[in-house]
N, C-alpha and C positions, 0 to 999 in steps of 0.2 A: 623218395624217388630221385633219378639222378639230374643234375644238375644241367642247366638251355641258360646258353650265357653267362655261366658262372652262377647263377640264379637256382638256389635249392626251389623243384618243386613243391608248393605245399597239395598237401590232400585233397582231391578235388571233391564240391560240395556233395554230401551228403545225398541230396535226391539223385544224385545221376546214378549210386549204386544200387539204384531201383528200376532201372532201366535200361530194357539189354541193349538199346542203340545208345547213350552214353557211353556203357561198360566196352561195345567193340571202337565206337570213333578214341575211346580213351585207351584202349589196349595197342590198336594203331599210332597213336601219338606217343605211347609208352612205347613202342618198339623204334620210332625214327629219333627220339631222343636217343634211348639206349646205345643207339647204331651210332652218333654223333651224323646221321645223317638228311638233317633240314628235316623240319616239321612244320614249314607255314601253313600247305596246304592242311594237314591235318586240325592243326591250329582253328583257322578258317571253318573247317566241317564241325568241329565241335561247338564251336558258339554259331553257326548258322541254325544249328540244331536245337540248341539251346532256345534258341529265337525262337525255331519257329513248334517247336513239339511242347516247351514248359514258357510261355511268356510270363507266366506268374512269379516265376524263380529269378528274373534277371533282375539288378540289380539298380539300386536308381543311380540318377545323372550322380560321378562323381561329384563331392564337394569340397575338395582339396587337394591337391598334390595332380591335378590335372588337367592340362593345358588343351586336351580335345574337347573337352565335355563343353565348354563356352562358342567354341568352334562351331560343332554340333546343334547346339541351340540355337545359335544364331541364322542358321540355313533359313531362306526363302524358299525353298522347296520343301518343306519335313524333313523327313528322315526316311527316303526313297533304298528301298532294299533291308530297312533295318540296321544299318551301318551304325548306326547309334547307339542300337539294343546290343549288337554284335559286342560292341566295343567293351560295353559294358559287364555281358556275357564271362568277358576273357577271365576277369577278376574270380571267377569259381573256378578256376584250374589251373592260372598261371601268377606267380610272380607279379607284382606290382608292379615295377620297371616294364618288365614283358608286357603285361597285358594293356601298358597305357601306351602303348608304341603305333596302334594302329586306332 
């Protein structure tokens, strides 16, 4: 896939090609890379999605090379919105770098 940041995409995991709302939020994010034309917001829809349609699939807290994840834990309020699972989410469709950025 082509390149967010300099950053070769890797294959996005496995279950989302079983699922026609993965296959379009990922077809949409494949076209605004392609375009070199910003992909947050799609970015954002696909691990929202992730979150909330397969919570089983998301990934646990990093445990290395990741300066959010302690962040995250440490919240007195949870993890309101899922912003944690999101976070985590990103790791099945982006770059390492990218996906620890938010």
């Amino acid at each position: 896939m082509d390149p967010i940041d300099g950053q070769t995409l890797p294959p996005p995991a496995p279950f989302m090609f079983g699922c026609a709302e993965c296959v379009k939020l990922l077809t949409a994010f494949g076209e605004k890379v392609t375009a070199d034309a910003g992909c947050f917001y799609e970015q954002l829809a696909i691990a929202r999605h992730i979150v909330e349609e397969h919570p089983d699939q998301v990934p646990e807290p990093h445990a290395r090379n990741c300066d959010r994840c302690p962040r995250y834990a440490s919240r007195s309020d949870g993890d309101p919105g899922g912003l944690w699972a999101e976070h985590r989410a990103r790791d099945l469709f982006l770059p390492e770098p990218i996906a620890r950025l938010l």
